[in-house]
C-alpha positions as CSV (number, residue, x, y, z in Angstrom):
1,X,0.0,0.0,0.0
2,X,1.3,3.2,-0.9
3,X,0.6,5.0,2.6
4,X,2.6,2.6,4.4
5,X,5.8,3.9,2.5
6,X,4.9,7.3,3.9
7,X,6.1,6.8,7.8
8,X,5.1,9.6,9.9
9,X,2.2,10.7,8.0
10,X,0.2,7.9,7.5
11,X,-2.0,8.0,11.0
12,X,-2.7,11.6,10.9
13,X,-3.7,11.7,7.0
14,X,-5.7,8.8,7.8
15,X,-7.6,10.2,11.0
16,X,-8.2,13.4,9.4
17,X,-9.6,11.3,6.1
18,X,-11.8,9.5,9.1
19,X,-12.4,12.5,10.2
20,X,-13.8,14.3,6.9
21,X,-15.6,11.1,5.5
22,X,-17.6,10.8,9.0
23,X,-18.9,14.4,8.2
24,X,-20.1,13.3,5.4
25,X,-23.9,12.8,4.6
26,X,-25.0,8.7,4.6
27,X,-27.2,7.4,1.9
28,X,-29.8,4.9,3.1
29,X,-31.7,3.0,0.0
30,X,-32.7,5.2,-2.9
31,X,-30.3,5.3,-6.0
32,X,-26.3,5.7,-5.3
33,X,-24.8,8.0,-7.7
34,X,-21.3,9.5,-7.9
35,X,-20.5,13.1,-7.4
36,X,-19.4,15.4,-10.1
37,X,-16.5,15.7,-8.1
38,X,-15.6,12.2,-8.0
39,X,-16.8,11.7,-11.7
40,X,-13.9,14.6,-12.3
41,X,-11.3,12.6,-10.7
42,X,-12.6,9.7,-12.5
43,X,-12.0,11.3,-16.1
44,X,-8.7,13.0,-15.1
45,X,-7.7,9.3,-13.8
46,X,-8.2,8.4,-17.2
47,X,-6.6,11.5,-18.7
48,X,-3.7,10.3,-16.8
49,X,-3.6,6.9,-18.3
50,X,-3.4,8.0,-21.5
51,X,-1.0,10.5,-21.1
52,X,1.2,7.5,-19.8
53,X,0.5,5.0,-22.1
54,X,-1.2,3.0,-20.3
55,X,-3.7,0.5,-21.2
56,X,-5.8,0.9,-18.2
57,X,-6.8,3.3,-15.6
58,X,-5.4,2.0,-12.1
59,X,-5.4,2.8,-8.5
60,X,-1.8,5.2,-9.3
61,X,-4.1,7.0,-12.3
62,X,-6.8,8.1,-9.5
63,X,-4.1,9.0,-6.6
64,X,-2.8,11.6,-9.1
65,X,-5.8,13.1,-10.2
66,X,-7.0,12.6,-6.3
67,X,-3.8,15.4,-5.7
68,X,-4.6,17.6,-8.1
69,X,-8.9,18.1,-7.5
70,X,-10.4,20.5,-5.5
71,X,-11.5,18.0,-3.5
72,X,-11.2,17.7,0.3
73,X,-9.0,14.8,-0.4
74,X,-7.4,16.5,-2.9
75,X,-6.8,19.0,0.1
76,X,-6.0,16.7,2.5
77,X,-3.2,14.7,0.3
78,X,-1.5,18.3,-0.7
79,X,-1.5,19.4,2.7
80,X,0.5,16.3,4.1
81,X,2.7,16.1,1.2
């Protein structure tokens, strides 16, 4: 996993991702949709890919374009390096 190669950080980026996602509203039944925000990632994940060649869009595709939203995780990610 990629956050266990970052030592110091990994606890407090991941309480403070705890943190944001229990803030977050729940969804109980009903139709589950994605946000435009996460849809965004989602394409610039795939933006990513092909700018590397790569056949497929993988976890590495969607950390990058994770950094660079506008995103609260986004946020988060920049903030602890």
């Amino acid at each position: 996993m990629l956050l266990q190669r970052v030592k110091g950080v990994r606890e407090q980026l991941l309480s403070e991702a705890e943190s944001q996602l229990k803030g977050q509203p729940k969804v109980k039944g009903g139709e589950q949709y994605l946000s435009s925000t996460m849809a965004q990632v989602l394409r610039d994940a795939a933006q990513h890919a092909t700018a590397l060649r790569d056949e497929y869009v993988s976890t590495e595709h969607v950390f990058l374009a994770l950094v660079g939203s506008q995103s609260p995780v986004g946020e988060l990610l920049r903030r602890h390096g």
